[in-house]
Residue, then its C-alpha position, 0 to 999 in steps of 0.5 A: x438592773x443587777x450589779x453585775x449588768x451596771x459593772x463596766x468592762x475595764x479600759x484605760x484611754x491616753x493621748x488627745x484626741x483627734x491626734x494620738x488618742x489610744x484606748x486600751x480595753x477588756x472584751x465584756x465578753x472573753x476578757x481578752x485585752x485590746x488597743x484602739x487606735x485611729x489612722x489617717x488613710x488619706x486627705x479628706x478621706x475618714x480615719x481608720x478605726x485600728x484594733x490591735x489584740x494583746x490577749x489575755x495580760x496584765x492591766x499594767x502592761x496593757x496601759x504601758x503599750x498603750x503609753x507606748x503606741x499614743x507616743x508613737x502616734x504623736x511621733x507621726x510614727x504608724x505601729x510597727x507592722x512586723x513582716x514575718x516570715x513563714x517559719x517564724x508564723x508557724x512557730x509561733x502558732x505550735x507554741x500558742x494554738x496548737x497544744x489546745x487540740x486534740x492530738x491528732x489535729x497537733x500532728x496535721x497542724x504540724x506535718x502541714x507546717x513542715x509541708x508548707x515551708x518545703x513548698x513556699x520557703x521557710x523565709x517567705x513573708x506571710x504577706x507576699x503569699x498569692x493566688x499563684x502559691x495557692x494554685x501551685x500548691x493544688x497542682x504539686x499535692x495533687x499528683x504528688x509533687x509535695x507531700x507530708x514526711x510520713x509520706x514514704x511514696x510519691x503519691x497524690x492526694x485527693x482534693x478533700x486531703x488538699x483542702x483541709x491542709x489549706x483549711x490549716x494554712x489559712x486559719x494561721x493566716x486568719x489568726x495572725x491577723x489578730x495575734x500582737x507582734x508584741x511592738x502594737x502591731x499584729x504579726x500579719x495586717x491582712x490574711x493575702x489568701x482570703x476568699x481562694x476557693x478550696x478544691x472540691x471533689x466533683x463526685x466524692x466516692x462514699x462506698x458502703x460495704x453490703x451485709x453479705x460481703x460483711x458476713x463474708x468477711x467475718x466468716x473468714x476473721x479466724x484466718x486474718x488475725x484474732x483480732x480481727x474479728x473483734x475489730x470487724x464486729x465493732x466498727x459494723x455495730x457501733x458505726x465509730x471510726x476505726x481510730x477510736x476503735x483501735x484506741x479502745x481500753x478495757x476501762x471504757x468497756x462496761x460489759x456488765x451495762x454493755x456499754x462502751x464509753x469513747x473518750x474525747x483524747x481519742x475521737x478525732x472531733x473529740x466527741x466524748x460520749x457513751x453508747x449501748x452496745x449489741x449483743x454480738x458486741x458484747x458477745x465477741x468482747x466477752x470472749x476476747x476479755x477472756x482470751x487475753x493474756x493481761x489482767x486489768x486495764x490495757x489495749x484491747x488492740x495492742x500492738x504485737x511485742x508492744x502491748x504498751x501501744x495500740x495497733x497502728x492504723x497500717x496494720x488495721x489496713x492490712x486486716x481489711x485487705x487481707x480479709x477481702x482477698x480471702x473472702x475473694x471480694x473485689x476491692x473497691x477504691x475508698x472503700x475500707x474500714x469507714x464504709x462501715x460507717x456509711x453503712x451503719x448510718x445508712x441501715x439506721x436512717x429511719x430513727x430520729x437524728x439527734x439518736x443516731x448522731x450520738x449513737x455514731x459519734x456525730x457532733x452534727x447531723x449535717x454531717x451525718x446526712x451530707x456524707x453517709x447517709x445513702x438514699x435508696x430506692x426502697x425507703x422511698x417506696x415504703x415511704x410513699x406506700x406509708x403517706x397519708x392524705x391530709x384531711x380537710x380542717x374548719x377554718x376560723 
């Protein structure tokens, strides 16, 4: 056995046992600092086994809180149980978790934040949070009753956008359940929401946009924007999501390779991967990087007056509408910019998974085949007409 195996992690025990025995250890694993305690539940019944986490801080101090709860515990004192309020839970969760995200799971994480005070109160304790706050909140988001501030109308939301606002709030319940109020204790001794059922969509619509109406769309790019046509092509051939798209800089763009390399602070998964590129792609690149006006890295899509930003995404909505009026194709609810990635995942179900995942920008092919691949009828007769019977083997 390695010397590296022998080693034990670190721990320091203080207190008698059977009374005030306090245990102060380091995970094998992460190295995150914990303290171990009994509590009597009840005569004649067994004690609880009680973990507090101190996370990633020093020995001394670990030893000291350690010290610190034994003699409470001699005291007959319990560890101080703080019943923390909402908006300090939520504070507290911005300063220590949030800024480990992407960029755009910090900006849900905080409209969410802003959105659950308005809906429950900023002085609500954590613990009084019940079924009845849940089903309330289902019902105001979905006919528009509470809404993020970027929200400008009184509109509804679909029951996959309640869902992952409720994800949020109950991952900051699950982790304050964990995290030390820093008096021995944890900021919440039980998440109150755990094991609601999330909304579901019964049926969600996943509609794709089909070749022609493609084309048509494309035919008429010239009249929406200059920009537009790029956009079209590259949300069509590289199937990514219109939000790493509008971020693209020339620096990821390697037309010499045709390559196109999508950075992890711009995927909403934050996926960083590279991808070949088509040649139509590389084509409409070629003639936009000479159009351009700037000499060096920039936007590819930077906002009009503004070339020090990208285009935001309101705008790249207006495109796709306006394309659609124009091509006279009937608009279709849920159907924009993403239905091009259904239809990108579709058109290549036939190639291995673990291709089209990177291709696309999936980290999962349970995504990949839960939601945009599309079942059709003729894959499934070619299929059949391609079957082949198997043919008798020796047995041993």
């Amino acid at each position: 056995m390695t010397d590296a195996k022998r080693q034990k992690a670190w721990s320091y025990s203080t207190g008698e046992r059977g009374k005030n025995r306090v245990r102060a250890f380091a995970h094998a694993a992460t190295g995150r600092i914990f303290l171990e305690y009994y509590e009597q539940v009840g005569r004649g019944l067994k004690p609880k086994i009680c973990r507090v986490a101190l996370g990633a801080c020093e020995r001394d101090r670990a030893k000291a809180a350690a010290d610190e709860l034994a003699a409470g515990l001699r005291r007959a004192d319990r560890p101080a149980r703080e019943h923390v309020k909402l908006a300090k839970l939520f504070e507290t969760y911005d300063v220590e978790v949030t800024p480990g995200k992407s960029l755009g799971k910090q900006q849900h994480d905080r409209a969410c934040a802003e959105m659950f005070l308005r809906a429950f109160g900023a002085e609500t304790e954590a613990r009084l949070l019940s079924r009845r706050e849940w089903d309330r909140f289902i019902r105001d988001r979905r006919s528009g009753a509470i809404r993020t501030a970027h929200q400008a109308k009184r509109r509804g939301v679909r029951n996959r956008v309640i869902a992952y606002d409720l994800q949020w709030l109950t991952a900051v319940l699950n982790w304050a359940t964990t995290a030390s109020n820093g008096a021995g204790g944890v900021l919440l001794e039980r998440n109150p929401l755990k094991g609601l059922a999330l909304p579901r969509e019964a049926s969600p619509a996943r509609p794709m946009l089909s070749d022609a109406e493609y084309q048509a769309m494309r035919g008429v790019a010239s009249e929406v924007h200059p920009y537009f046509e790029l956009a079209l092509v590259l949300a069509h051939d590289t199937g990514h999501r219109i939000g790493s798209i509008r971020k693209l800089r020339w620096s990821d763009v390697n037309l010499e390779d045709r390559r196109i390399q999508w950075r992890a602070d711009t995927d909403k998964i934050q996926f960083e991967h590279t991808t070949p590129v088509t040649d139509d792609v590389a084509t409409v690149l070629t003639a936009r990087r000479r159009s351009t006006l700037r000499i060096g890295d920039g936007w590819i899509f930077p906002e009009p007056g503004n070339p020090a930003q990208p285009c935001d995404r309101d705008t790249f909505s207006w495109w796709w509408e306006e394309a659609e009026r124009l091509a006279g194709i009937p608009h279709v609810a849920r159907r924009g910019w993403h239905s091009l990635r259904r239809t990108f995942a579709s058109e290549l179900k036939h190639i291995p998974l673990k291709d089209l995942c990177e291709l696309g920008g999936w980290k999962s092919a349970d995504t990949v085949i839960e939601c945009y691949i599309k079942p059709d009828e003729a894959t499934m007769r070619e299929a059949l007409a391609q079957r082949k019977p198997i043919r008798a083997t020796a047995t041993r």
